[in-house]
C-alpha positions, -999 to 999 in steps of 0.1 A, spaced: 588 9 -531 566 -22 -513 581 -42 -489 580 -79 -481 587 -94 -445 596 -131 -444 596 -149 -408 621 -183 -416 632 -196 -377 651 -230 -400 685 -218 -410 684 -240 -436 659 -226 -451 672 -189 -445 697 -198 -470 681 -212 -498 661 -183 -496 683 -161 -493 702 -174 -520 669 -174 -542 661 -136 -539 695 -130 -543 689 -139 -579 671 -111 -583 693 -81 -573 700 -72 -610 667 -64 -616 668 -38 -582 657 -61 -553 671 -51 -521 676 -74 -489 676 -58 -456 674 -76 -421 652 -69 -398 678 -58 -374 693 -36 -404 663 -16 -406 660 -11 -366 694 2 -363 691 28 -395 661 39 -376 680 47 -349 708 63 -366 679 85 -381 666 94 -352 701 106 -344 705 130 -371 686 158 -352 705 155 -322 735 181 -314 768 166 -321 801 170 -307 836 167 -327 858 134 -320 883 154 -303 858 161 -271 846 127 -274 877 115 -269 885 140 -237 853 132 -221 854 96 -229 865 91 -190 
């Protein structure tokens, strides 16, 4: 898969482009923000991490 960053600071213009590549999702573009990508990266990282079940999340919450 390549990859393709675009730097648009108009917001204008973020949505006419936007709206362009949207055009072509059919044909298996994906659109991910920026900020999309940094937080699945984080949730990645947190796959390896020990976990704990909701119940003692909920008791230690405090």
């Amino acid at each position: 898969m390549k990859s393709i960053t675009i730097n648009i600071d108009n917001d204008k213009l973020v949505d006419k482009v936007t709206w362009l590549l949207d055009h072509f999702k059919n044909d298996g573009l994906e659109i991910v923000s920026t900020e999309d990508m940094e937080d699945l990266n984080m949730l990645r990282a947190t796959r390896k991490e020990d976990s704990i079940s909701f119940d003692q999340y909920i008791q230690n919450g405090n």
